[in-house]
N, C-alpha and C positions, 0 to 999 in steps of 0.2 A: 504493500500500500504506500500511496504515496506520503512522504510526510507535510502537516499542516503546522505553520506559525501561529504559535500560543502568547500570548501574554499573559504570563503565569501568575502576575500579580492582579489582573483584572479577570479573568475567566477561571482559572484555577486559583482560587486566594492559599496562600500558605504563607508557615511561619518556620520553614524548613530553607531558606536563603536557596531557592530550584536557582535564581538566575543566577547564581554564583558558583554552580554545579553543571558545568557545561557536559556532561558526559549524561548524568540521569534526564536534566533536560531534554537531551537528541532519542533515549532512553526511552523518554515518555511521549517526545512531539511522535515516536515511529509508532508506539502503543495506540494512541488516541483515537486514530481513525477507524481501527477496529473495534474499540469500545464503543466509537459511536454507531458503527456497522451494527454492533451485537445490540446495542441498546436499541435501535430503529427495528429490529429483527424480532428480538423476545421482549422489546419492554412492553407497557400499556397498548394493547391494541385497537386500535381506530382513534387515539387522543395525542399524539404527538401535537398535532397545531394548536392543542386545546390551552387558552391562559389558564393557568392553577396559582391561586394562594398560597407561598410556599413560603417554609419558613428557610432559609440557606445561612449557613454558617461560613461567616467571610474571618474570623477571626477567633479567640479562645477566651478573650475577656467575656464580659458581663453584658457587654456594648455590642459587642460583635459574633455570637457566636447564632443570635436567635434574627434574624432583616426578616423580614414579611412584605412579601409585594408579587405580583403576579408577574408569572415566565412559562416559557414552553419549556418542555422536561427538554428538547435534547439541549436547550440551550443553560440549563441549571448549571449554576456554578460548581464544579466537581473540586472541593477545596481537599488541599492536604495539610493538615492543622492536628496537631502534637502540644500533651497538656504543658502546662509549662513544667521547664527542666527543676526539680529539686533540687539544691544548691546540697553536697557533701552525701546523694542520696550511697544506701548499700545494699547490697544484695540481702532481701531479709529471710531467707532461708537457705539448706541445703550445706551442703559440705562447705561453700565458698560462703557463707554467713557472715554479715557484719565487714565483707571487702566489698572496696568501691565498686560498684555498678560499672557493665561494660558501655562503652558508649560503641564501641566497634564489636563486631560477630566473634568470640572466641573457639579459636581454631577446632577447637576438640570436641563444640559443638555445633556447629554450619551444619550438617544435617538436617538433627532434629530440630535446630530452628525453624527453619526452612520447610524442612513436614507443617512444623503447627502454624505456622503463614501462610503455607499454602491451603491447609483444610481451612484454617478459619476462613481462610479469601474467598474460599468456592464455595461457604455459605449464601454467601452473597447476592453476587448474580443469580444465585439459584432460585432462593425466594421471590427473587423477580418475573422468573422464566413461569415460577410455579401461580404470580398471579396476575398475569397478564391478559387476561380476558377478563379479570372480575369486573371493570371498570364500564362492561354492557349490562349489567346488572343490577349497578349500586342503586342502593334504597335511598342516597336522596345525596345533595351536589357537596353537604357537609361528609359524608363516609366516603364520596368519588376522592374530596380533595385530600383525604386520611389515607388512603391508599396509596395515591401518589407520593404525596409527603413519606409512606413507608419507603415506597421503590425507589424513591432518590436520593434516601441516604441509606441503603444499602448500597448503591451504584457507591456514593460516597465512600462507603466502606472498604468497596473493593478497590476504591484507588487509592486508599494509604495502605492495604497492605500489598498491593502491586508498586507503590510506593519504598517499600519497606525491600521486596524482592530484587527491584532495579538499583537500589541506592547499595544495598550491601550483599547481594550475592553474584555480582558479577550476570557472565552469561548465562549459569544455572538461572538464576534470579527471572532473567530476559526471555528464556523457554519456558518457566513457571506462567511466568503472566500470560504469555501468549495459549498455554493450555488453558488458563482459568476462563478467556473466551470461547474456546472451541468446546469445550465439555456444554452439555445439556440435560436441564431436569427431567428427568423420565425415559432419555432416550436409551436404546437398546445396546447402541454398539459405543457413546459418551459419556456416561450418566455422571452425575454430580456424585462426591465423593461417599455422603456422608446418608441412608435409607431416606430418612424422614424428608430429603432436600429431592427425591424422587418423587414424591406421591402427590397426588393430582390435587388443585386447593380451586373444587368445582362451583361451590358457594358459599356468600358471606360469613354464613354461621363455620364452615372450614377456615376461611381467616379469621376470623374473632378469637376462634379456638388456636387457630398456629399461632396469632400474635401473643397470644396469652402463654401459650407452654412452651412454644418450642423457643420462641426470640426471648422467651427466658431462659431455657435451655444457653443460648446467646449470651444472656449477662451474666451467668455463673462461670459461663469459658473465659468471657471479656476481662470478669472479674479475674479471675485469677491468672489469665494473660497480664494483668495488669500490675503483678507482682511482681512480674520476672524481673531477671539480672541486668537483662540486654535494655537498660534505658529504652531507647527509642523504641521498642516493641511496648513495653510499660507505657510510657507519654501516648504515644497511638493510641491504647486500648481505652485508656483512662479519657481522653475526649468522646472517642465512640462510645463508652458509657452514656453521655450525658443526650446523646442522640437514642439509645436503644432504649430510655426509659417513656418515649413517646409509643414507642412501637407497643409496648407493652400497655399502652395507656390504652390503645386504640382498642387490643383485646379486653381488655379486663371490662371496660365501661362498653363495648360491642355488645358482647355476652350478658352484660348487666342490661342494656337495654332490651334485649329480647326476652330475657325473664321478665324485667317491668309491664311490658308490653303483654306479655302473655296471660300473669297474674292480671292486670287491669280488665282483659278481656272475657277472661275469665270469670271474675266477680262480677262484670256488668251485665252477664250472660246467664247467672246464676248457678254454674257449675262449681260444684263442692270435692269430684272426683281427679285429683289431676290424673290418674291411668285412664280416665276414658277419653281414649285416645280419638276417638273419631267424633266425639264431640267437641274437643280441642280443635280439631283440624277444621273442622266444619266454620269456626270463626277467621279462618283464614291467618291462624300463627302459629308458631312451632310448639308443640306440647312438650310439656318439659324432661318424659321420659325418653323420646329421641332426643333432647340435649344431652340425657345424661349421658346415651349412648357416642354423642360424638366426642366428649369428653373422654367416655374411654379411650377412644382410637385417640386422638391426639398425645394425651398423656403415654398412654405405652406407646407408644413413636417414638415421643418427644424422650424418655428414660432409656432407651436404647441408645440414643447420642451420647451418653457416659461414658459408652465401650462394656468391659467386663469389670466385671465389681474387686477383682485381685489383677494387677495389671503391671508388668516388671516397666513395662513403658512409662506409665505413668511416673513410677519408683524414680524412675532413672531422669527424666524429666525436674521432679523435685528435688534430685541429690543435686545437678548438676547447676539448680543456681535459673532454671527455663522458665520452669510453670511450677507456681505455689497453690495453694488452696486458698478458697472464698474469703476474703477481707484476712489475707492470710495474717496482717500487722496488730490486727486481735486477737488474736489464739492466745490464749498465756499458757505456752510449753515454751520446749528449746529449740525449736521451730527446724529441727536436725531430723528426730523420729526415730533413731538408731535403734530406740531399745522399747520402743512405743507400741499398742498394741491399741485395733480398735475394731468393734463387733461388727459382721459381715454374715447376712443372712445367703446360704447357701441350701439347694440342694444334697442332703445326706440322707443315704439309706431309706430312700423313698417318705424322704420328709421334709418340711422346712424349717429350717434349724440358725440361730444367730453360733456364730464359730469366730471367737477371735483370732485375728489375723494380723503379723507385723504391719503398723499404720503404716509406711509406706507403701506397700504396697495394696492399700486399701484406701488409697487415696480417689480414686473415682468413686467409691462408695461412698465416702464421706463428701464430695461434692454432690453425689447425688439424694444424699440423704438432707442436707441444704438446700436443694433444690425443691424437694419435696414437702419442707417446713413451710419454703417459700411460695409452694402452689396453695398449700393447705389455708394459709391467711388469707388467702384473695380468693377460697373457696367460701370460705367465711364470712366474705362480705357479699356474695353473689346469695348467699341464704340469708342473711340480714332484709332480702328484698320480699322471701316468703314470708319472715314474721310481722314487717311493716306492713304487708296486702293482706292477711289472714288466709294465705294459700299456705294450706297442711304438703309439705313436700322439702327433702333437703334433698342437694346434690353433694354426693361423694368420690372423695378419690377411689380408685381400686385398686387393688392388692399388685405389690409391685411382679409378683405373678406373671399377673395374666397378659395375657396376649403381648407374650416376649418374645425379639425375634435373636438377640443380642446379648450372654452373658450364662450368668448361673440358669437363668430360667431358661434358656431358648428351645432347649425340648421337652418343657414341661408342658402341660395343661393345666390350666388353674380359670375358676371363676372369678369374679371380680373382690367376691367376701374370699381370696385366698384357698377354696377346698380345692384339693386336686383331683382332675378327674381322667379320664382316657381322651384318644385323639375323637376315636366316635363321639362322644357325648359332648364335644366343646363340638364341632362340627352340627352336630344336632340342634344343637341352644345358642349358637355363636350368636342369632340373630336377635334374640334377646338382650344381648349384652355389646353390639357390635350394631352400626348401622347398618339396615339391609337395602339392597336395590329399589326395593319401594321406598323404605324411609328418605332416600336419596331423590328418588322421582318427585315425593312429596316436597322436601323443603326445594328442590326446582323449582316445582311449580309455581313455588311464593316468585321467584328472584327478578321480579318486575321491575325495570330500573324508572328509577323518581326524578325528572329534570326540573321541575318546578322549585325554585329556590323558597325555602322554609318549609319544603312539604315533605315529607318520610313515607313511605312504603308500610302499607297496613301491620304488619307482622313485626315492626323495632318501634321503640320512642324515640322522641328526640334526644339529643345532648343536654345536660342540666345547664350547659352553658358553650358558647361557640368559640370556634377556635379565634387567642389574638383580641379575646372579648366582643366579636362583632356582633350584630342582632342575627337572629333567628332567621331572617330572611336574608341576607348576605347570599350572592353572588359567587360561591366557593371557586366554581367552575366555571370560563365560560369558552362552551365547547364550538369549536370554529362550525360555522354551516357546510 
């Protein structure tokens, strides 16, 4: 491809000194045109001309990191912006503990750096690829412009850590990036690295629920990327933090609107039943025992992203100063692990059983068991909606069990309450606990898209308040004729 002149300080905002880096520059002006190839290719489909309300981060202060003003996506400003440097910061874990942070790749690990840049990178594009249709759909021009604002700073994402590839891994670095374009979600012969960056995201209650589990799945990895030794992989993550906690906003108050909406409907209908399910539906909203059911599938997706719950990768990762654990500058231990032991539910002798296991190498357990205190609260607040409406019904996590493709469970059978059962009998009831091709056809049916500014699609409420504080009728979107 040919390459295209940048001004890196007006279209790409950064605080990485790019024009003073003549080599990553040429680096990224060769990258760019592809990016925007991919992005015209898999991003939002039929709204490239569309203006969006976007929030673009030109900078990492207070001032700069949130501008609000309407742009076409391919023209969004794709910034590469790095938290600020900690002045004496150290490596706060692993055998290199309490020595200076590297500001350069140390030699002995350029590898697995470089693995965990690259998985985390091809998160990215992926969830893009994965919701690139929703935008014929959206229930109304405020969840259009929410979507958007997702997919453009995941693109965002993916160029600090293409960012990160080109600036310190040489030519390796330069064929990484170049593959993080050419792989595709779901496809047969490229597929994205990581299961859950596969599976189809066919309507909005599918993103509500991926923004809520998996792109948190996202700030517990971010999190703890954000530990590391390697300075500028830490500064990176630690900004993309402050962009990944909208994403997840989008989920949690998505999912929250369609319970409200449900319950409202509900009571004004006078149904007292929530399993009667076909008089749920007959009001035209999701009854809330298919939510629970999508819930399952996201969550066991999203818990397979851990890896295996004993992992020498992991181990080796944390010794060596890469990747620490969750808000790892908390923990009060010796942040080493040498002689540290921590509980790890396994399969034994056809049971499941907690078996302590040296914490190091149980170190994805313990991220995932974090992750899962973390889903638990914000399951908490989505049933706070059942006792303020007077609708008799909670939703539950399920037993980290069930419908596992990845780890100690992955040839197990287990129901959602944890019982184990045979391949038969989960085959038999999966549809119970699993969405089925009708529950699918059903919430289709709803996915009516809403262009009317202030108006929502029968089946969600509105936002308790608009994005940037505008009114209720704002203009989110305005999509070219």
């Amino acid at each position: 491809m040919t390459a295209i002149n940048i001004d890196y300080n007006g279209l790409i905002p950064n605080n990485v000194e790019l024009e003073k880096d003549a080599r990553v520059q040429k680096a990224l002006e060769s990258w760019h045109p592809g990016y925007i190839a991919w992005w015209k290719e898999m991003g939002p489909d039929g709204f490239q001309d569309a203006l969006v309300y976007l929030r673009t981060a030109v900078s990492v202060d207070n001032q700069g990191w949130a501008k609000f003003d309407y742009v076409r996506m391919p023209d969004y400003r794709w910034g590469i912006l790095l938290a600020n440097q900690e002045e004496n910061r150290t490596i706060p874990f692993g055998e290199h503990f309490g020595k200076p942070a590297w500001q350069e790749v140390p030699g002995e690990y350029r590898a697995m750096l470089r693995r965990l840049i690259v998985i985390q990178g091809d998160t990215e594009p992926a969830s893009v690829e994965q919701q690139r249709y929703l935008g014929k759909t959206a229930p109304s021009l405020y969840d259009l412009r929410n979507v958007f604002q997702v997919n453009v700073e995941e693109g965002r994402h993916l160029w600090a850590m293409v960012y990160l590839l080109q600036k310190y891994f040489g030519r390796d670095g330069r064929e990484e990036a170049e593959e993080l374009l050419r792989r595709r979600s779901g496809s047969q012969d490229a597929p994205r690295m990581l299961g859950a960056f596969n599976e189809a995201t066919p309507d909005w209650l599918s993103f509500f629920m991926f923004t809520f589990f998996t792109d948190r799945d996202g700030k517990m990895q971010l999190e703890s990327l954000a530990q590391s030794g390697f300075d500028p992989l830490s500064r990176t993550c630690r900004f993309m933090l402050t962009e990944e906690a909208h994403h997840m906003f989008v989920g949690e108050t998505g999912v929250r609107r369609v319970i409200q909406r449900t319950c409202e409907a509900m009571k004004a209908a006078g149904i007292e039943d929530a399993n009667d399910i076909a008089a749920v539906r007959a009001l035209g909203v999701i009854d809330l025992p298919t939510l629970q059911k999508k819930l399952h599938l996201h969550y066991s997706l999203s818990l397979d992203l851990f890896g295996s719950e004993v992992s020498t990768n992991a181990a080796n990762a944390f010794n060596s100063g890469i990747k620490g654990r969750f808000r790892e500058t908390n923990i009060e231990d010796d942040h080493r692990l040498t002689s540290s032991t921590y509980p790890v539910l396994k399969f034994v002798d056809g049971a499941i059983k907690l078996v302590d296991e040296p914490a190091l190498t149980a170190l994805n357990m313990r991220l995932r068991d974090d992750y899962i205190a973390d889903c638990a609260r914000g399951i908490e607040r989505w049933n706070q909606i059942f006792a303020q409406t007077g609708v008799q019904y909670r939703l539950e996590l399920p037993h980290v069990a069930f419908h596992r493709h990845i780890g100690e469970f992955r040839d197990v059978h287990a129901t959602p309450t944890g019982i184990l059962i045979d391949a038969a009998t989960f085959q038999r009831e999966k549809d119970k606990w699993l969405p089925s091709p009708q529950d699918g056809e059903f919430i289709a049916s709803l996915m009516k898209p809403e262009r009317e500014p202030g108006k929502f699609a029968n089946w969600i409420s509105p936002p308790a308040r608009g994005i940037d504080n505008k009114p209720g009728d704002f203009e989110y979107v305005k999509i070219a004729a």
